[in-house]
C-alpha positions as CSV (number, residue, x, y, z in Angstrom):
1,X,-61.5,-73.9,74.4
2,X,-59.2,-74.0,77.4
3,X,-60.5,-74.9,80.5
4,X,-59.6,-72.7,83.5
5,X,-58.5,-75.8,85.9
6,X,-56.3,-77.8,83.8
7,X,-52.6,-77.2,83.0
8,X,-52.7,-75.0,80.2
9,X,-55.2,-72.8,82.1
10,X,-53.3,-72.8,85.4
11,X,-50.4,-71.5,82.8
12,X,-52.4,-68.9,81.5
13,X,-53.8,-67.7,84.4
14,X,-50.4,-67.2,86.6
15,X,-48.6,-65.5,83.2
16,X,-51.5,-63.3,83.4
17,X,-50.6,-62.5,86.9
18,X,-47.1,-62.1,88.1
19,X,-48.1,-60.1,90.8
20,X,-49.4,-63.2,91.9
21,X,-46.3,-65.7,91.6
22,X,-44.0,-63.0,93.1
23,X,-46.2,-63.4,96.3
24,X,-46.9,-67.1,96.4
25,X,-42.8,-66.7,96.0
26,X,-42.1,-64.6,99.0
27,X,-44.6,-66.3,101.5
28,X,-42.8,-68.4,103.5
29,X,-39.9,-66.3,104.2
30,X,-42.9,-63.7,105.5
31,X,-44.4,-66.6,107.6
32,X,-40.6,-67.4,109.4
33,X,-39.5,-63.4,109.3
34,X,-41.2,-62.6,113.1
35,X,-39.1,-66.0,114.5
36,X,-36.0,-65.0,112.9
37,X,-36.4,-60.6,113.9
38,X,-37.0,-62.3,118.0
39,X,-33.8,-64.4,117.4
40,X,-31.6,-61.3,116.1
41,X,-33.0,-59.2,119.0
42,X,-32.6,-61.9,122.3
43,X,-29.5,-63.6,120.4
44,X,-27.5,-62.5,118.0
45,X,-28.0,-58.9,119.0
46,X,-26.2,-59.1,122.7
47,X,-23.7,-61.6,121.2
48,X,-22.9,-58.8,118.2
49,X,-22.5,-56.3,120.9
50,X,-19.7,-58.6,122.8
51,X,-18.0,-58.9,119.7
52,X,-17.9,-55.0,119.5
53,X,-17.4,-54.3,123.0
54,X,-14.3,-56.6,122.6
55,X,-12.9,-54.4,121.0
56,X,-12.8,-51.4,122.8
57,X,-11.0,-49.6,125.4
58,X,-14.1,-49.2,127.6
59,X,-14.1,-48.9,131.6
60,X,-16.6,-47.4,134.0
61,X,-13.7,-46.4,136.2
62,X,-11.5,-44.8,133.1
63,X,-14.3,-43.1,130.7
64,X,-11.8,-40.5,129.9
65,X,-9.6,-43.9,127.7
66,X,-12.8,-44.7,126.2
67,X,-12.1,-46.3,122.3
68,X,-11.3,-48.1,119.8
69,X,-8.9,-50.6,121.2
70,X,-8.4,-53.4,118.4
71,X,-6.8,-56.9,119.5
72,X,-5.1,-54.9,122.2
73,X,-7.3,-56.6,124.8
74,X,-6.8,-60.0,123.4
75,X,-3.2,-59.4,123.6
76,X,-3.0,-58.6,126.9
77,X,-5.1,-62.3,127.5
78,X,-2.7,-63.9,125.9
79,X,0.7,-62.2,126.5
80,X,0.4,-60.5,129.9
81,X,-2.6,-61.4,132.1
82,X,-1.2,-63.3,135.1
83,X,-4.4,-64.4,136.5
84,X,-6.0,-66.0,132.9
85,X,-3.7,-69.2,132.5
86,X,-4.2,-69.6,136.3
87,X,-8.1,-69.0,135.8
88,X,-8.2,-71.2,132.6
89,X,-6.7,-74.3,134.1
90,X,-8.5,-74.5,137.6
91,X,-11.6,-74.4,135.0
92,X,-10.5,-76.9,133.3
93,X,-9.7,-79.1,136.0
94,X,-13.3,-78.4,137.5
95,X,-15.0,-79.8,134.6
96,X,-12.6,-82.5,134.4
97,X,-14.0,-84.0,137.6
98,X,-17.3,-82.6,138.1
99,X,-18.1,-84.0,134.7
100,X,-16.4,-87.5,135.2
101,X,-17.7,-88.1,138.7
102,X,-21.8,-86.8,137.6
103,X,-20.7,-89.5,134.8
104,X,-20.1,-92.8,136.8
105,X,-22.1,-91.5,139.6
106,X,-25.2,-90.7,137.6
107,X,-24.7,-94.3,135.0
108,X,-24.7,-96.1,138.2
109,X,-27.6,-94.5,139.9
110,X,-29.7,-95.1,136.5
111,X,-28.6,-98.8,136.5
112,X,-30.0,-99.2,140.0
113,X,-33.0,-96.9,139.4
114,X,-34.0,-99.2,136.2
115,X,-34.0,-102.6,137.9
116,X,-37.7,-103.6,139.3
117,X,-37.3,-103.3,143.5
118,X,-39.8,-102.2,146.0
119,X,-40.1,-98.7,146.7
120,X,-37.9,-97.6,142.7
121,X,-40.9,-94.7,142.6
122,X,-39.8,-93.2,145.5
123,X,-35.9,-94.0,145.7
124,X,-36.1,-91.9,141.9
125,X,-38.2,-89.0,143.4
126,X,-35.3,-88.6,146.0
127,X,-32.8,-89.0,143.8
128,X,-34.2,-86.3,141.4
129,X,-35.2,-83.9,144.0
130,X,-31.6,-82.3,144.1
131,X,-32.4,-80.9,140.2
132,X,-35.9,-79.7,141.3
133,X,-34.7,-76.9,144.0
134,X,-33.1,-73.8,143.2
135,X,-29.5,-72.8,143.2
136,X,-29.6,-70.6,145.5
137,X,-31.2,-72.6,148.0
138,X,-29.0,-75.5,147.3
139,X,-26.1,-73.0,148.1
140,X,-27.4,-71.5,151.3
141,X,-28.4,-75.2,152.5
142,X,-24.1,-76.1,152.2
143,X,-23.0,-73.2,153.5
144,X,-24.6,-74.2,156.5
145,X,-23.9,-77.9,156.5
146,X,-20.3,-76.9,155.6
147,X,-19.7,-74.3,158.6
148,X,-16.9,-75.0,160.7
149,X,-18.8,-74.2,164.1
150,X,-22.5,-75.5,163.7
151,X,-22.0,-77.7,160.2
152,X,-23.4,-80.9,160.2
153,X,-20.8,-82.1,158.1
154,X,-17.6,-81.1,160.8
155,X,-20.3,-82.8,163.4
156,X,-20.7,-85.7,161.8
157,X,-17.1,-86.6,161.4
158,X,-16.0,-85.5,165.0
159,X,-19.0,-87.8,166.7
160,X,-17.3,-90.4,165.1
161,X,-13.4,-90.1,165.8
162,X,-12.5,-89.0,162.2
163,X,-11.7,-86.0,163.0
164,X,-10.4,-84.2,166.1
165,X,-11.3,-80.4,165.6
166,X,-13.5,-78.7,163.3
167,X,-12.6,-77.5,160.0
168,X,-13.1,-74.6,157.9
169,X,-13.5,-76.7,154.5
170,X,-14.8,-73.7,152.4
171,X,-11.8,-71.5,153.8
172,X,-8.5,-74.0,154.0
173,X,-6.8,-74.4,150.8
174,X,-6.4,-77.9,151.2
175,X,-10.4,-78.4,151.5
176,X,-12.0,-75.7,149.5
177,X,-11.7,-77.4,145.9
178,X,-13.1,-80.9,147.2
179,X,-15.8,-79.1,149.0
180,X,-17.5,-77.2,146.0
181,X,-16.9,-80.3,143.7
182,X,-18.7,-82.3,146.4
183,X,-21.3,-79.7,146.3
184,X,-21.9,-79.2,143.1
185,X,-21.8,-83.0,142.7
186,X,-25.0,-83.1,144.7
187,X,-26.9,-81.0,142.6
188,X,-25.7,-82.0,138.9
189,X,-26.1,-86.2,139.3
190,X,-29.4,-86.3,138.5
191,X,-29.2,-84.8,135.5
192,X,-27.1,-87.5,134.4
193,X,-29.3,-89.8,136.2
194,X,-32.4,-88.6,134.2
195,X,-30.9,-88.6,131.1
196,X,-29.3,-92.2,131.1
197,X,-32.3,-94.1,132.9
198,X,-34.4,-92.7,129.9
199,X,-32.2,-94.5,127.7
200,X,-31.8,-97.3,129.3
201,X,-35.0,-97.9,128.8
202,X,-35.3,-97.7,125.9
203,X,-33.0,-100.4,125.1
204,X,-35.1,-103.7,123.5
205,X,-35.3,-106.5,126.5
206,X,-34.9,-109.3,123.8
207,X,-31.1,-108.3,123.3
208,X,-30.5,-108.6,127.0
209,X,-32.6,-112.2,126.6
210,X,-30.7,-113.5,123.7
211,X,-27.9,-112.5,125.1
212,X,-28.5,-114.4,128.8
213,X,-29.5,-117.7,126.3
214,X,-26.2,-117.8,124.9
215,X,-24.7,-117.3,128.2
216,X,-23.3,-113.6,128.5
217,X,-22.1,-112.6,132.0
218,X,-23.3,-108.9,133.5
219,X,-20.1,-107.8,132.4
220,X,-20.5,-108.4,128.5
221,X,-24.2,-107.2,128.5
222,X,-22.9,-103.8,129.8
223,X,-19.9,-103.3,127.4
224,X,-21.2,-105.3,124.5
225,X,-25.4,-103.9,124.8
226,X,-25.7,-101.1,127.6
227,X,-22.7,-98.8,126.7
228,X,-23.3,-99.1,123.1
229,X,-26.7,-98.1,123.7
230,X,-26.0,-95.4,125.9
231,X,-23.4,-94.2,123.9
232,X,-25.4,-91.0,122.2
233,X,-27.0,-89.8,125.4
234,X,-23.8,-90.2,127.2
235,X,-21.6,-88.3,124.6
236,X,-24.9,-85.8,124.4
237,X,-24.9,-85.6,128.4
238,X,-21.2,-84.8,129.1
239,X,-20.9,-82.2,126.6
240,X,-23.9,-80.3,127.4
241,X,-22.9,-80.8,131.6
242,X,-19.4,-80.2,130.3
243,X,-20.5,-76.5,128.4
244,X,-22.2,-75.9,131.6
245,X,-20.2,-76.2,134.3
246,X,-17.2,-74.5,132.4
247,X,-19.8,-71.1,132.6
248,X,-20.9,-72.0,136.1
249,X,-20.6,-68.7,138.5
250,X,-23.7,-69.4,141.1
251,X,-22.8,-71.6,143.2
252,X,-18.9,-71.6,143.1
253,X,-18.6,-67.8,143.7
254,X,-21.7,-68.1,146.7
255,X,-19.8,-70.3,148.3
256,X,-16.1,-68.9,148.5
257,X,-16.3,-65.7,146.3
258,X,-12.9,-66.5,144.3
259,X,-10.9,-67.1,147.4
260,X,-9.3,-68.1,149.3
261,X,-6.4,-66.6,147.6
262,X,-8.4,-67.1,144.0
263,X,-7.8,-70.8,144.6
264,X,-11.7,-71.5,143.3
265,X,-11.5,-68.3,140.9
266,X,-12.5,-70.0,137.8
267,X,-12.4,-68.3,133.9
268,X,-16.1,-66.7,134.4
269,X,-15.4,-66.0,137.8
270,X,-12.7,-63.3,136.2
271,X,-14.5,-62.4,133.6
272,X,-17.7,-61.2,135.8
273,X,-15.5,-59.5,138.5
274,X,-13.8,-57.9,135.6
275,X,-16.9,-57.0,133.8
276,X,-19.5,-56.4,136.9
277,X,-17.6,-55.8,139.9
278,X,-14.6,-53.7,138.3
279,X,-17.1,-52.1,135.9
280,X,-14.3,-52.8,132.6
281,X,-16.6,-53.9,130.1
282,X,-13.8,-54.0,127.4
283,X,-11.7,-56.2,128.4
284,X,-14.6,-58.2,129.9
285,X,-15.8,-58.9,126.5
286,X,-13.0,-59.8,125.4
287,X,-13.1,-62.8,128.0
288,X,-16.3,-63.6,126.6
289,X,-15.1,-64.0,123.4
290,X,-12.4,-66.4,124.4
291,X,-14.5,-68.3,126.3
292,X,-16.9,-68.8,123.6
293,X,-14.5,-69.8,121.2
294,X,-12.8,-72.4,123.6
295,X,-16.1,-74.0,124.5
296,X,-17.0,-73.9,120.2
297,X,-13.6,-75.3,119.7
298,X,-14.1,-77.9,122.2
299,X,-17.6,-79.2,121.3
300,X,-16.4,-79.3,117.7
301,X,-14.0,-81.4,118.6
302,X,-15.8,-83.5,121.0
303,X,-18.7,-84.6,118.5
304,X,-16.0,-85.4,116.0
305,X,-14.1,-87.7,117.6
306,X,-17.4,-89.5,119.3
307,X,-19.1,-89.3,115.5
308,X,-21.8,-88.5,117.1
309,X,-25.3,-88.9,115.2
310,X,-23.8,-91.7,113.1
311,X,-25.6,-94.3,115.3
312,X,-24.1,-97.5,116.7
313,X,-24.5,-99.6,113.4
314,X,-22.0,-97.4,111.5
């Protein structure tokens, strides 16, 4: 007789019921299916529809041209748009130094911020409060101290012999590009701050005391233990500040709105005046899709040449 809880019975039992393995079969993907339907919908829904409106002919101000356009709007990216390489290259140099100035900046703020002083809880609450307030208000609050007539920033300077008349920093060509960087500077550095004093401290203290035994100077405990160390979360930090501030629109275009003479119109400055404030979706999307595949290409490339995940032993 065959017992209905060992092997042979559980055999029995499920070739007596298929209906039954079938299920058992398809249960997990039923358990995962809501997460993956809200992911098509709020992701790859909209990012479908970019696709497609990238390639149409389609306008608000030109209904009437409405269509199928093909790679016509990419070609005219590529091959006749006189304000894209422009666009693409003050982009690039805008993440070029916000990035690489929130870098050192931020490092050397979390190297101060993990030593023991008096008064480290509160000199890392004001150095984090810049990420804690809103965009918005971190915009309005530079306008003002940027304003050539009642700006802090012009009265500081002229109190004290630098300069000898005012100056319109967010409207002089010479001034406006320093001025957002510096801006923008003042709210992104404590997310490198953050991120980096974490790891710092989560480096072992022995190293840094079998190190100071055998006599290393504070120069080879930072190349030799800290950088190494940091190495993840620094390649991890710049890429994900670097992805951001290439799609940053808030504050740049609050500030100067493009100008003067699109000398601060970035790549999704265009693309939103194209898309929002001209109402020509088409080609708009096509921007989109550009930009996304610049920043993919880029981040591909990044993590490769950093090996990044491979850990410092490898």
């Amino acid at each position: 007789m065959i017992q209905s809880g060992s092997e042979p019975g559980r055999a029995l039992k499920a070739a007596s019921n298929p209906s039954g393995r079938k299920s058992e079969k398809y249960f997990p993907y039923l358990l995962i299916a809501p997460t993956v339907i809200l992911l098509g919908i709020l992701i790859f829904y909209p990012v479908a529809s970019v696709f497609q409106l990238s390639l149409q002919n389609f306008s608000y101000a030109r209904l009437y041209e409405a269509g199928f356009a093909g790679l016509q709007n990419f070609q005219t990216i590529f091959g006749g748009d006189t304000l894209f390489y422009p666009a693409l290259l003050l982009t690039a140099k805008w993440v070029f130094w916000e990035v690489f100035l929130q870098l050192v900046l931020g490092l050397a703020v979390a190297l101060l911020l993990n030593q023991v002083f008096r008064g480290r809880g509160l000199a890392r609450v004001l150095v984090f409060a810049p990420w804690a307030v809103s965009g918005v208000l971190t915009t309005m609050l530079w306008l003002l101290i940027l304003n050539q007539h009642i700006g802090l920033f012009n009265y500081v300077l002229k109190d004290t012999g630098v300069l000898k008349d005012t100056v319109a920093w967010l409207g002089n060509p010479n001034t406006v590009f320093p001025a957002i960087v510096i801006t923008e500077l003042w709210r992104g550095l404590p997310f490198f701050a953050i991120t980096l004093l974490a790891a710092l401290q989560t480096i072992p203290r022995e190293i840094y005391e079998s190190c100071a035994v055998d006599g290393c100077s504070p120069l080879k405990k930072f190349f030799y233990i800290t950088l190494p160390y940091l190495k993840g979360a620094i390649v991890f930090t710049t890429l994900m500040r670097s992805i951001w501030e290439f799609n940053s629109i808030d504050m740049i275009f609050t500030l100067t709105g493009g100008g003067p003479m699109r000398l601060t119109t970035t790549l999704p400055i265009y693309l939103m005046q194209t898309a929002v404030v001209e109402g020509n979706l088409g080609y708009g999307s096509a921007l989109a899709v550009v930009i996304f595949g610049i920043l993919l290409l880029f981040a591909a490339l990044y993590l490769s040449l950093n090996k990044f995940g491979r850990g410092i032993d490898e």
